[in-house]
C-alpha positions as CSV (number, residue, x, y, z in Angstrom):
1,X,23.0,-8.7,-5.4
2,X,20.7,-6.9,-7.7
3,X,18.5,-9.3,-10.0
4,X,16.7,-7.6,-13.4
5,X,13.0,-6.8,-11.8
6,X,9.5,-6.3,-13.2
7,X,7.3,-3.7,-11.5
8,X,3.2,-4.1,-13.0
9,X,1.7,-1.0,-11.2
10,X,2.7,1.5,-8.6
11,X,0.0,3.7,-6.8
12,X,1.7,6.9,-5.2
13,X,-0.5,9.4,-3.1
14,X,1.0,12.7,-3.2
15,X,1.3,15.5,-0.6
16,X,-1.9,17.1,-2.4
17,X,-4.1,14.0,-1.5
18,X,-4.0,13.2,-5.2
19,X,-3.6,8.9,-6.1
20,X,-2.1,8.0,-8.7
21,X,-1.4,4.4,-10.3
22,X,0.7,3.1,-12.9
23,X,-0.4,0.4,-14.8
24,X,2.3,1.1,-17.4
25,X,-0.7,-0.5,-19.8
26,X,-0.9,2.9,-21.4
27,X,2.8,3.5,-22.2
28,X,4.2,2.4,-25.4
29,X,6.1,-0.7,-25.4
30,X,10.2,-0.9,-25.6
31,X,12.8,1.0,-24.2
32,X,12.3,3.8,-21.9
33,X,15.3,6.5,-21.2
34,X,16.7,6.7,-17.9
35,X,15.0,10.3,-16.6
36,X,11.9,9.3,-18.3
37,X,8.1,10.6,-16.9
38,X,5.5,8.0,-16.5
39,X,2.8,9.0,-14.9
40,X,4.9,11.9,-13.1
41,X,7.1,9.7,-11.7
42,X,10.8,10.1,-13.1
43,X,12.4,6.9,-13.0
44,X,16.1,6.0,-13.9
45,X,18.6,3.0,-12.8
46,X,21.6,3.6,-10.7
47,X,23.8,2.3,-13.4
48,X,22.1,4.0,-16.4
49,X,21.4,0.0,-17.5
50,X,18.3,0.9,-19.2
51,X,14.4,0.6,-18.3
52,X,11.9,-1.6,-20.8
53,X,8.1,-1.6,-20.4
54,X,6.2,-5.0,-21.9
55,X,4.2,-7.8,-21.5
56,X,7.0,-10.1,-20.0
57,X,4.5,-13.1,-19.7
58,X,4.6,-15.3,-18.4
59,X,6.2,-13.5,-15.6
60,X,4.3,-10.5,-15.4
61,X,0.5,-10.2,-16.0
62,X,0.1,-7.5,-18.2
63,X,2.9,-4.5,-19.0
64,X,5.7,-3.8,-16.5
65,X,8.4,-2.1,-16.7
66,X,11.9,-4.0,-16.5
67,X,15.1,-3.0,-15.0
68,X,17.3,-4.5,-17.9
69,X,20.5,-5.0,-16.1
70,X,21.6,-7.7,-12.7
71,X,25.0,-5.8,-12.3
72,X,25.6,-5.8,-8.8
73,X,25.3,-2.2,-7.3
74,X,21.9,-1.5,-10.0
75,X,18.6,-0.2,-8.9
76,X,15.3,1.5,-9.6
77,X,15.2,5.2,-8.9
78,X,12.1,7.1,-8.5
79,X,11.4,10.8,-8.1
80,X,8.0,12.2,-7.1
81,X,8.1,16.0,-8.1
82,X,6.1,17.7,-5.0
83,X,6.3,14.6,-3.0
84,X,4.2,11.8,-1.9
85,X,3.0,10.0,0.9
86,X,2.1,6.5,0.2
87,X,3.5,4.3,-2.2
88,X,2.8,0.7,-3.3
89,X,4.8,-1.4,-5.6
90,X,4.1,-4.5,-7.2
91,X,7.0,-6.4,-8.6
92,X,8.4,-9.9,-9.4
93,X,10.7,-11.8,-11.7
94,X,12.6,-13.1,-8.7
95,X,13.5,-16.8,-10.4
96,X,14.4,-19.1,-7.9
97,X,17.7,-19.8,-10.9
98,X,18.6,-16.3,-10.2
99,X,17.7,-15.3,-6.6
100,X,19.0,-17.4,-3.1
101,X,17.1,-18.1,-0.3
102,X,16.9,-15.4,1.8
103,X,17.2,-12.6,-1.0
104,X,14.9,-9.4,-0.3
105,X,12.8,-6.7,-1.8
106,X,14.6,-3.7,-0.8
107,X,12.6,0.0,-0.9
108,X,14.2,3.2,0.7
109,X,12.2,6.3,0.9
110,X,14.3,9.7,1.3
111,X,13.4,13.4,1.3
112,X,16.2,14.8,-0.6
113,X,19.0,13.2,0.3
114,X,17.6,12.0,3.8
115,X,16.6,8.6,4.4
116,X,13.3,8.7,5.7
117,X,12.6,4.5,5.8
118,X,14.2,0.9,4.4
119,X,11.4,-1.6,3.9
120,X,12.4,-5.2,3.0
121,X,9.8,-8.0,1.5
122,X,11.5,-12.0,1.5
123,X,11.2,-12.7,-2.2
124,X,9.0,-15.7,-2.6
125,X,11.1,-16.8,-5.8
126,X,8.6,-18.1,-8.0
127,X,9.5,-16.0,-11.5
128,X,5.9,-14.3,-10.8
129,X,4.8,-10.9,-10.3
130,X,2.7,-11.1,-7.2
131,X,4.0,-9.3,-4.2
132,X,4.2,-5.6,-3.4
133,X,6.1,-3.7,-0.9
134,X,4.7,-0.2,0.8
135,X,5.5,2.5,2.6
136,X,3.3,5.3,4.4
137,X,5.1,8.5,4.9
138,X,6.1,11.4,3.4
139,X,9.1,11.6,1.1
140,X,10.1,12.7,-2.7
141,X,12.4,9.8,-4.1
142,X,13.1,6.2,-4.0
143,X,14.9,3.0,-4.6
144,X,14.2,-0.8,-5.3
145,X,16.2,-3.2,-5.4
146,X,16.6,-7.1,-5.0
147,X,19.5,-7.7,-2.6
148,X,20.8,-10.5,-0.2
């Protein structure tokens, strides 16, 4: 089950020992197109659904940017040109109306096509952005996802 997600800010460390964060704050408001470059980080949904950055408040404390569709099957794609090795992703929206007990935070990490790791987070479900989810490693693209 994929539920429509905010993620607030995502700090990526690439290969080069360079951090990065993404606040979004800086990035125009509205629609984003799936391939888009934020903060060199191309991001996309698996369905082609469409992205949205905003201030989703009261949900999200600042700008995020949304994944705008729940179909079943959906997810946020990232691609790190060069690589990374850390990565740390705040995110929320999981209302208890629209999420079950038991639902997760889902983050895979590949290199390529390789699956490197799967990291799961128990969504707390209270419509708030105010978890994250990491991963220490080295790898060049990844998923997120709500699932049960």
């Amino acid at each position: 089950m994929w539920k429509p997600c905010f993620v607030a800010a995502l700090f990526a460390m690439s290969g080069q020992a360079v951090a990065a964060t993404i606040d979004f704050e800086a990035s125009p408001d509205g629609p984003v197109a799936e391939g888009s470059n934020i903060g060199g980080i191309l991001f996309s949904t698996a369905l082609g659904a469409g992205l949205q950055i905003g201030n989703f408040a009261p949900q999200t404390i600042g700008k995020g940017l949304l994944v705008e569709s729940d179909t079943d099957g959906n997810y946020l794609k990232g691609v790190i040109a060069g690589g990374a090795s850390f990565l740390q992703l705040s995110f929320g929206n999981d209302d208890p109306s629209f999420t079950n007990a038991g639902d997760l935070a889902t983050l895979k990490l590949y290199s390529g096509a390789v699956l490197r790791d799967t990291i799961t987070v128990l969504l707390n479900r209270d419509d708030v952005m105010n978890q994250s989810i990491s991963y220490s490693g080295a790898f060049d693209n990844f998923t997120f996802a709500y699932t049960n």
